[in-house]
N, CA, C and O atoms as CSV, one atom per row, in Angstrom:
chain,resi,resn,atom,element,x,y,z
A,1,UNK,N,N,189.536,7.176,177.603
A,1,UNK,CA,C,190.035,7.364,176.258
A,1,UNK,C,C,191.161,8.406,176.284
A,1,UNK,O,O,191.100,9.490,176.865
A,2,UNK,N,N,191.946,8.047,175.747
A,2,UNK,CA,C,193.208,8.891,175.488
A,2,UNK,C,C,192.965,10.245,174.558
A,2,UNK,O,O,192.318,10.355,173.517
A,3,UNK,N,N,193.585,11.061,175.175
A,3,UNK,CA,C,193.552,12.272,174.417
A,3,UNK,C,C,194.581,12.640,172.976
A,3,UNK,O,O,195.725,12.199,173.085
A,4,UNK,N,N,194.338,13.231,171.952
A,4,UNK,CA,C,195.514,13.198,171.134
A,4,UNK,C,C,196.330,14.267,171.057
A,4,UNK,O,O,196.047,15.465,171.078
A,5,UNK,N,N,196.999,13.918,170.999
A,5,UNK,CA,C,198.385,15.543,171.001
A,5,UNK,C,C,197.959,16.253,169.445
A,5,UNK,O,O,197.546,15.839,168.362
A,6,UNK,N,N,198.363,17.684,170.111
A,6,UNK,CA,C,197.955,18.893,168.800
A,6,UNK,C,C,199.169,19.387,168.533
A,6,UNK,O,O,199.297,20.521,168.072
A,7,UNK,N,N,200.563,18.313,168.884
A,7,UNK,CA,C,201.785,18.528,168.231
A,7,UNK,C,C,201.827,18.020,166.612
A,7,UNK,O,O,201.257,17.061,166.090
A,8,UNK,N,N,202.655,18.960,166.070
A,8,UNK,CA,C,202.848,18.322,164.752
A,8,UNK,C,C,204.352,18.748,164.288
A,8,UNK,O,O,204.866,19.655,164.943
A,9,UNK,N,N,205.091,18.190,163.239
A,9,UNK,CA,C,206.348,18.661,162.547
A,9,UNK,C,C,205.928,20.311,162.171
A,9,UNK,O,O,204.825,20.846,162.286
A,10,UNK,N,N,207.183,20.878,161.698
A,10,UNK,CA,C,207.284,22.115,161.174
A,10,UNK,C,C,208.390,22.303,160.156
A,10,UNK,O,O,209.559,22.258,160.540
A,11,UNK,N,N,208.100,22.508,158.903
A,11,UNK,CA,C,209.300,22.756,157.767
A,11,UNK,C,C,209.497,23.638,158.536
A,11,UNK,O,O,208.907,23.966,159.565
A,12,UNK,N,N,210.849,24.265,157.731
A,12,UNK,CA,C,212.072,25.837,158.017
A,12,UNK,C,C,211.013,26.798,157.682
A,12,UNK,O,O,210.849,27.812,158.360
A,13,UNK,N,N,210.115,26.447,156.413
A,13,UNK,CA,C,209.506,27.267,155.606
A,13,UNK,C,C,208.401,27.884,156.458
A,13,UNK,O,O,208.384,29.097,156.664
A,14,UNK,N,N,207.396,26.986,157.000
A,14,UNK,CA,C,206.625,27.033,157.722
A,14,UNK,C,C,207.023,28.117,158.621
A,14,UNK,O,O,206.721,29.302,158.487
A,15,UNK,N,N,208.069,27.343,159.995
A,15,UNK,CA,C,208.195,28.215,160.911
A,15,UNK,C,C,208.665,29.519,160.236
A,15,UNK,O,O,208.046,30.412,160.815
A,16,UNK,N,N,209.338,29.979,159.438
A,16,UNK,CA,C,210.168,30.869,159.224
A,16,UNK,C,C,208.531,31.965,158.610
A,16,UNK,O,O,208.582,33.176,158.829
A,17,UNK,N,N,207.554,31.515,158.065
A,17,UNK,CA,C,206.121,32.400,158.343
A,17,UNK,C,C,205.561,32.613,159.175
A,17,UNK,O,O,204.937,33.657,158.986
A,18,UNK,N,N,205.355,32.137,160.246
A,18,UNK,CA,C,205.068,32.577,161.291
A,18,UNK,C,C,205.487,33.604,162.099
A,18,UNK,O,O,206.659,33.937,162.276
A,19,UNK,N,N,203.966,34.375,162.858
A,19,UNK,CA,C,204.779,35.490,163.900
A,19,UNK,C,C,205.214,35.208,165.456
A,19,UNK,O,O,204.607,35.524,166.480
A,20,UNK,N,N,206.772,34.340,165.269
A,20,UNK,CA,C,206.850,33.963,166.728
A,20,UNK,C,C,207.581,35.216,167.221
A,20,UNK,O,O,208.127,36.179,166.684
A,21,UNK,N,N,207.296,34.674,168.828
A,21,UNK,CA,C,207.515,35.520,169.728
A,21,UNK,C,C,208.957,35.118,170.292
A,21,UNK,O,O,209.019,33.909,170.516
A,22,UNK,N,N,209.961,35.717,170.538
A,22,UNK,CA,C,211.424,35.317,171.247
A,22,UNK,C,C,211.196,35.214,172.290
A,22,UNK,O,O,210.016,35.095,172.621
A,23,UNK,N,N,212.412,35.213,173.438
A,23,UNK,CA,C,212.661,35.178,174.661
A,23,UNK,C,C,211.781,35.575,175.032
A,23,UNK,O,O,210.928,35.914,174.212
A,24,UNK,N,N,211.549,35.728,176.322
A,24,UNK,CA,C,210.879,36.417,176.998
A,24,UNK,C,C,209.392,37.442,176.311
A,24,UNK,O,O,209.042,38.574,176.645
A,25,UNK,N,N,208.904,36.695,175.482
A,25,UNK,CA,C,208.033,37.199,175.000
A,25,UNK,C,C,207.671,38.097,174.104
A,25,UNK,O,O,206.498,38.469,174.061
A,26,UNK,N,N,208.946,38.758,172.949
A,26,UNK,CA,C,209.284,40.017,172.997
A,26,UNK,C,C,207.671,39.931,171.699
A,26,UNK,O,O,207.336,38.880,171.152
A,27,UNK,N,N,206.961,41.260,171.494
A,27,UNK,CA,C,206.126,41.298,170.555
A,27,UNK,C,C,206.649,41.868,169.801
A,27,UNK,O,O,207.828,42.207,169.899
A,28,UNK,N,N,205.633,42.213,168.503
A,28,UNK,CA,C,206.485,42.593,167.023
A,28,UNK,C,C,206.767,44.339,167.371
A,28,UNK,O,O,207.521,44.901,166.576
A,29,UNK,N,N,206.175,45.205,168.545
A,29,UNK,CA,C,206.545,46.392,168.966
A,29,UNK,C,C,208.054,46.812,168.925
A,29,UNK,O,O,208.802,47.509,168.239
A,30,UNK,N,N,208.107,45.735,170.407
A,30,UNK,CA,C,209.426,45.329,170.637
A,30,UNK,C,C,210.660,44.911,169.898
A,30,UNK,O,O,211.740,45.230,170.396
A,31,UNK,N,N,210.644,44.342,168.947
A,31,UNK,CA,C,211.653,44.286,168.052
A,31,UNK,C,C,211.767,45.273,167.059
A,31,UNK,O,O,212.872,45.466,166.551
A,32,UNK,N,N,210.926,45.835,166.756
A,32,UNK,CA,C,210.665,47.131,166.104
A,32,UNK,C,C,211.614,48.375,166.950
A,32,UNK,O,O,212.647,48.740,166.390
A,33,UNK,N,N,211.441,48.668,167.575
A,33,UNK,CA,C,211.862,49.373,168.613
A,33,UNK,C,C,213.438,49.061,169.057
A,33,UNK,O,O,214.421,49.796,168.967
A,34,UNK,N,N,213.365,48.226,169.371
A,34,UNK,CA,C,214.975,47.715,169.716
A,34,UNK,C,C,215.590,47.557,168.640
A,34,UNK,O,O,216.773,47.604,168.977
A,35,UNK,N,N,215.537,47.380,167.423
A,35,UNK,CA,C,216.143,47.414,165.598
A,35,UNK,C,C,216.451,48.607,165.150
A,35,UNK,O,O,217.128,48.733,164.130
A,36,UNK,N,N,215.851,49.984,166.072
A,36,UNK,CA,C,215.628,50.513,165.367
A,36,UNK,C,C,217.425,51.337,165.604
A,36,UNK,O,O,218.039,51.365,166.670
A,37,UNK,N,N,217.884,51.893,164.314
A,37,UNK,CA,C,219.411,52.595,164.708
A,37,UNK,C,C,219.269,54.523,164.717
A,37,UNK,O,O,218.365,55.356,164.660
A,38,UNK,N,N,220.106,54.512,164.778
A,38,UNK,CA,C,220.340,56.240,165.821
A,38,UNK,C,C,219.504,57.379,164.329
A,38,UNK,O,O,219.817,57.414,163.139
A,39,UNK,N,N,218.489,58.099,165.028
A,39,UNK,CA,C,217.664,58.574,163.587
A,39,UNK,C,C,216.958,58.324,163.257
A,39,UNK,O,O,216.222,59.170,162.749
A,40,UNK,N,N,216.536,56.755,163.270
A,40,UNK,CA,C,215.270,56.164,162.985
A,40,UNK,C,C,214.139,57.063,164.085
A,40,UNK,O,O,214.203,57.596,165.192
A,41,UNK,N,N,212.899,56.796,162.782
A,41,UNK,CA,C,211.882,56.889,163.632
A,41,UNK,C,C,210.708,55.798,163.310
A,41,UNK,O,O,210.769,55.353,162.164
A,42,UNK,N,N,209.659,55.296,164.117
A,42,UNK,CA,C,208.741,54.530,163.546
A,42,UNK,C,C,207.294,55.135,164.267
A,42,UNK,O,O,207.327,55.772,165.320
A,43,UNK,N,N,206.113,54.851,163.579
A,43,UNK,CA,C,204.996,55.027,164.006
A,43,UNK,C,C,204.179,53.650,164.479
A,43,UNK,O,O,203.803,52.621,163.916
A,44,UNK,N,N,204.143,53.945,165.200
A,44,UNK,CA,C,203.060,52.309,166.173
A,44,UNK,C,C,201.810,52.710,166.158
A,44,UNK,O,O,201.592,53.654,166.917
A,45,UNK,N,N,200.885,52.307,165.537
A,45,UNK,CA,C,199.571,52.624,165.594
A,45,UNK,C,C,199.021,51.934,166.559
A,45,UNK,O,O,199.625,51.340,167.453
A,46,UNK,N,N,197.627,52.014,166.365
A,46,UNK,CA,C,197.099,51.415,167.784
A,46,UNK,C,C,196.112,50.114,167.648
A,46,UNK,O,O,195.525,49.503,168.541
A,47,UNK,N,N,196.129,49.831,165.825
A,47,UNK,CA,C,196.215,48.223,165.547
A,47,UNK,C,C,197.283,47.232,165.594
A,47,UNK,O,O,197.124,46.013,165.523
A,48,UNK,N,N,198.406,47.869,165.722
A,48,UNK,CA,C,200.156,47.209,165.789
A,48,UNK,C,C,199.692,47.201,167.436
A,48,UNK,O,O,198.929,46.343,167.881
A,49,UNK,N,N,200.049,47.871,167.944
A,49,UNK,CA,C,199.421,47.790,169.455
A,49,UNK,C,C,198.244,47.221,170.878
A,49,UNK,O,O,198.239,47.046,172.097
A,50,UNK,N,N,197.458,47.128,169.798
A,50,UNK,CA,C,195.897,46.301,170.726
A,50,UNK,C,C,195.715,46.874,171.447
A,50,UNK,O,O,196.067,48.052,171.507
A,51,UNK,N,N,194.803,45.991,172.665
A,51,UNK,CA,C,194.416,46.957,173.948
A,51,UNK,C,C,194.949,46.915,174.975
A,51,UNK,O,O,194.294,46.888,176.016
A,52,UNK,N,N,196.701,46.891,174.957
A,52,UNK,CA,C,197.237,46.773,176.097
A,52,UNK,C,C,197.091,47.998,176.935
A,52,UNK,O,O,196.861,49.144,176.547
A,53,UNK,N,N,197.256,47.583,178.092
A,53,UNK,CA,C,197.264,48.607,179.473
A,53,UNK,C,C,198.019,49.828,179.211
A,53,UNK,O,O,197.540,50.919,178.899
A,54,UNK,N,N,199.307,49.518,179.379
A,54,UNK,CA,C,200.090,50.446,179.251
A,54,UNK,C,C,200.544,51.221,177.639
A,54,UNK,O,O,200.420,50.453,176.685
A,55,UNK,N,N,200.825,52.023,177.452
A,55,UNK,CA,C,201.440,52.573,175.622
A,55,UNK,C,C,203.212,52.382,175.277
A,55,UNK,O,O,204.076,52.571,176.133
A,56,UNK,N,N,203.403,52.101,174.299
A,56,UNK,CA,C,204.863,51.866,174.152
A,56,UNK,C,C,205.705,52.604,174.689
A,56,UNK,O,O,206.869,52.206,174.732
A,57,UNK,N,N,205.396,53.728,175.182
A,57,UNK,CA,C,206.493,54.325,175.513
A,57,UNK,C,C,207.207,53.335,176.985
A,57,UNK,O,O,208.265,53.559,177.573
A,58,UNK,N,N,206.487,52.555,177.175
A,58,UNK,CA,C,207.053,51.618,178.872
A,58,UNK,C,C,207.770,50.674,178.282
A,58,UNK,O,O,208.696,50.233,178.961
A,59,UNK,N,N,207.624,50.233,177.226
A,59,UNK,CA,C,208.407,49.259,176.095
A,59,UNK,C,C,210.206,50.393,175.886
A,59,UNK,O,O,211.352,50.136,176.256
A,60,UNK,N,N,209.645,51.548,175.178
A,60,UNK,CA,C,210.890,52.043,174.704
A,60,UNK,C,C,211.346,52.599,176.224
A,60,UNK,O,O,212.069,53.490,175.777
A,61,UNK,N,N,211.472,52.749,177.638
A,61,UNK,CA,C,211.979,52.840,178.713
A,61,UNK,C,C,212.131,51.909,179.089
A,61,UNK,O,O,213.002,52.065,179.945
A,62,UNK,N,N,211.813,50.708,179.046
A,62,UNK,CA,C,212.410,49.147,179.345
A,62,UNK,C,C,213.649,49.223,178.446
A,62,UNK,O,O,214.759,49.224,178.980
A,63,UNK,N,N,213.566,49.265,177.544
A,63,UNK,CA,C,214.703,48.931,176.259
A,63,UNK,C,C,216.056,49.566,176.688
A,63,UNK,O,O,217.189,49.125,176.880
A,64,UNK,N,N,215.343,51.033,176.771
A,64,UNK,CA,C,216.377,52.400,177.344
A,64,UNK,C,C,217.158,51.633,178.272
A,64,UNK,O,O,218.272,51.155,178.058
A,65,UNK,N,N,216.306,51.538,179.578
A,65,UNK,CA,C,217.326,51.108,180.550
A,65,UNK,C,C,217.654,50.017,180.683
A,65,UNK,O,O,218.280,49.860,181.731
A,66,UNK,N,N,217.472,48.710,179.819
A,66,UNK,CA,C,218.209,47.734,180.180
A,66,UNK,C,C,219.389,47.504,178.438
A,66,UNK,O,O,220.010,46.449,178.303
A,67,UNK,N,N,219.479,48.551,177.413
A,67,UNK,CA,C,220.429,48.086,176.741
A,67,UNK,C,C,221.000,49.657,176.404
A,67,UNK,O,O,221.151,49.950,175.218
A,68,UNK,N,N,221.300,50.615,177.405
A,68,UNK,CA,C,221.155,51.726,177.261
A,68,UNK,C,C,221.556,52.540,175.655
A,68,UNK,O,O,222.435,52.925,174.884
A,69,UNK,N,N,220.015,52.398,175.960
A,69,UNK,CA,C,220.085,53.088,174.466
A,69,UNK,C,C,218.969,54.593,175.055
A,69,UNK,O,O,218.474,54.588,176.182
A,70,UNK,N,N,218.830,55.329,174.423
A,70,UNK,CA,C,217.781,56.992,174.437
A,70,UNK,C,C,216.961,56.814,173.261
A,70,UNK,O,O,217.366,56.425,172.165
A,71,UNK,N,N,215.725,57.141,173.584
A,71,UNK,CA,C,214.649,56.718,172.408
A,71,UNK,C,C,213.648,58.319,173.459
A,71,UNK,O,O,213.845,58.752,174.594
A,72,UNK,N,N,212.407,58.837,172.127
A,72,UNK,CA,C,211.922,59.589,172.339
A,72,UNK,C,C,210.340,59.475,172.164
A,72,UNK,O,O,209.828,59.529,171.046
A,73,UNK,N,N,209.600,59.314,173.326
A,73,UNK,CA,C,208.453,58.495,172.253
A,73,UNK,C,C,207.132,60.051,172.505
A,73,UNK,O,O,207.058,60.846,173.442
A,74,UNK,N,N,206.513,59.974,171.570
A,74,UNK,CA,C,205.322,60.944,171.413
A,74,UNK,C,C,204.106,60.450,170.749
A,74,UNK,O,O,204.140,59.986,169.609
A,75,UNK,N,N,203.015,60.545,171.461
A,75,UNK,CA,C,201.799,60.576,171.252
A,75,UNK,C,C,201.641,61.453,170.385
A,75,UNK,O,O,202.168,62.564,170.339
A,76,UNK,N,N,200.507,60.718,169.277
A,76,UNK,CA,C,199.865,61.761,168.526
A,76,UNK,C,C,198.298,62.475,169.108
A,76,UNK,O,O,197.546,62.045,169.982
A,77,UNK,N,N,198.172,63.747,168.218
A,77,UNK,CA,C,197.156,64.329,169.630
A,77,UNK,C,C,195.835,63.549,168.948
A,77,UNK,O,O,195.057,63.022,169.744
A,78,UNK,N,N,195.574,63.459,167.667
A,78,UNK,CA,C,194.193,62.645,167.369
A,78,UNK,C,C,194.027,61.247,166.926
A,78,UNK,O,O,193.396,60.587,166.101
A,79,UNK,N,N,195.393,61.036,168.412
A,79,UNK,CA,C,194.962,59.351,168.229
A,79,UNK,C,C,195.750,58.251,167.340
A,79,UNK,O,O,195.861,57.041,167.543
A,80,UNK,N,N,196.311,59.129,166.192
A,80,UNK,CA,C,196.471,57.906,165.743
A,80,UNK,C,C,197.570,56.864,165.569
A,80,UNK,O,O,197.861,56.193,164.579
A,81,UNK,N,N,198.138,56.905,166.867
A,81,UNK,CA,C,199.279,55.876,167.376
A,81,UNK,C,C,200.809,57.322,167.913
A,81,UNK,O,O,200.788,58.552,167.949
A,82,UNK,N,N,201.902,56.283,168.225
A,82,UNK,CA,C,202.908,56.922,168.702
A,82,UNK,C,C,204.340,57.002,167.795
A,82,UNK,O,O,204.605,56.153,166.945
A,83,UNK,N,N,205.041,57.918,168.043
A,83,UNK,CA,C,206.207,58.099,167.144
A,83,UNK,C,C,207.074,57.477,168.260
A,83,UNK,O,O,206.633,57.597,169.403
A,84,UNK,N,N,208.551,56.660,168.046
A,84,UNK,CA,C,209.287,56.604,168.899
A,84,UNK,C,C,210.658,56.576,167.950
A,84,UNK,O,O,211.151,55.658,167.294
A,85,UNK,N,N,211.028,57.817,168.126
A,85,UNK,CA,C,212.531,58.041,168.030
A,85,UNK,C,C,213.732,57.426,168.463
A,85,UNK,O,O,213.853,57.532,169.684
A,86,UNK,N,N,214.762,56.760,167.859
A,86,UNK,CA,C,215.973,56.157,168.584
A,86,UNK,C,C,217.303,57.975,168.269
A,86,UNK,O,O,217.792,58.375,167.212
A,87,UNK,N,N,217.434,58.589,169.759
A,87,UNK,CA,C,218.531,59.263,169.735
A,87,UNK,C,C,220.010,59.132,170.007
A,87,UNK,O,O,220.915,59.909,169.701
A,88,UNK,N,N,220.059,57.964,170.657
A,88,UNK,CA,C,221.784,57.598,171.052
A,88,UNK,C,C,221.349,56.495,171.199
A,88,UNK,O,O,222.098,55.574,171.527
């Protein structure tokens, strides 16, 4: 027996609600971070975040060195997520 495909159409509307992911995977951190202009600051908590391995700051040093930009990132001390500064 044939299996059925779990493809279907997509209005503009549709896709345009959804949380897709770009190139290379980027998550909603990541675009956060890379949007952000000279001054900005944002807080990433650690439900925006999950239980990844590493903490954003390896995100905002990826970014750094491949679109050279300077970002400043700091842990908060009780936990409750990270600040990351865009400086140049």
């Amino acid at each position: 027996m044939a299996q059925k495909s779990a493809m279907k159409k997509l209005t503009r509307e549709d896709m345009l609600n959804e949380p897709w992911r770009g190139k290379g995977g980027s998550s909603k951190v990541f675009r956060a971070i890379i949007s952000l202009t000279v001054g900005e600051i944002i807080l990433i908590e650690p439900t925006d975040w999950g239980t990844r391995k590493y903490p954003p700051s390896y995100i905002a040093r990826y970014i750094a060195k491949k679109y050279k930009r300077k970002y400043v990132t700091l842990r908060h001390a009780g936990g409750k997520g990270w600040a990351v500064e865009r400086v140049e």
